[in-house]
C-alpha positions in Angstrom: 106.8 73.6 141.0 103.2 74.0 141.8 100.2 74.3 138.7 99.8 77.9 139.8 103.4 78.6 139.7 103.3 76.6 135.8 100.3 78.6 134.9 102.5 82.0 135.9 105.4 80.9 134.2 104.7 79.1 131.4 100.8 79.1 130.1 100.3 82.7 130.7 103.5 83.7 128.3 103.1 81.4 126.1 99.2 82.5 126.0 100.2 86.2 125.4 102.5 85.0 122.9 100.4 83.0 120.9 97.6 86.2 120.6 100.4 88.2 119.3 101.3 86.3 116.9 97.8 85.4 115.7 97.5 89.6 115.5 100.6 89.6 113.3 98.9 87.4 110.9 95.8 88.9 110.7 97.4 92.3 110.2 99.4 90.5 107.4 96.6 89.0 105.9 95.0 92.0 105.6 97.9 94.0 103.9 98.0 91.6 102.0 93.7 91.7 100.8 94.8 95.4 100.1 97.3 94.7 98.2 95.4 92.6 95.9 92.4 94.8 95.9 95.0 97.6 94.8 96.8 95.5 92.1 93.0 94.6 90.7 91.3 97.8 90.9 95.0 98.8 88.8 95.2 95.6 86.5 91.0 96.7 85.9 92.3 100.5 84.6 94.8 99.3 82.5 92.4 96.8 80.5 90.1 99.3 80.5 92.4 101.8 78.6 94.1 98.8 76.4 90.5 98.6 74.8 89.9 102.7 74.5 93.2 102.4 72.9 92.2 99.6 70.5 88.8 101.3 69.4 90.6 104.2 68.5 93.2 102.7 66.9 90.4 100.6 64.8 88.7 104.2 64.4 91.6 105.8 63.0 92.6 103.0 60.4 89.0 103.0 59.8 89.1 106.6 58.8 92.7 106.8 57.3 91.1 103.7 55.0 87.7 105.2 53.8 90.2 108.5 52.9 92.2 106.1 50.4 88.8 104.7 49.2 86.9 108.0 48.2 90.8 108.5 46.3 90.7 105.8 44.7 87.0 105.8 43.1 87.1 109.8 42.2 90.4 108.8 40.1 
C-alpha cells in the first residue's frame, strides 16, 4: 500500500469522521446552553412570583390584623 493510497483510505475517512463528530458536539453543547438559559429565565419567573406572592400574603395578614386591632380598641 502506497501513502497516497493510506491517505484515500484511511486519513481522509477518518478525517471526515472526526469533523462530524466534533459538529455533533457542538450542536449538543449548544442545546444544551439553551436548555439552561430556558430553565434560568423559568427558575427567574418563578422566584419572582414566590416574592409577589409573599408581599401579598404579608399585605393581607397585615390588613386582616389592623381590622382585629381597630375591634379590639373600639370595644
Amino acid at each position: 500500500m502506497e501513502w497516497l493510497e493510506f491517505l484515500q483510505m484511511v486519513c481522509v475517512p477518518a478525517f471526515v469522521w472526526l469533523v462530524y463528530k466534533v459538529g455533533e458536539l457542538r450542536k449538543e453543547l449548544n442545546d444544551f446552553k439553551v436548555q439552561v438559559a430556558r430553565e434560568y429565565a423559568t427558575q427567574v419567573h418563578i422566584n419572582r412570583l414566590e416574592t409577589k406572592i409573599d408581599d401579598l400574603r404579608q399585605l393581607i395578614w397585615e390588613i386582616h390584623n389592623e381590622g382585629t386591632v381597630t375591634k379590639r380598641n373600639k370595644k
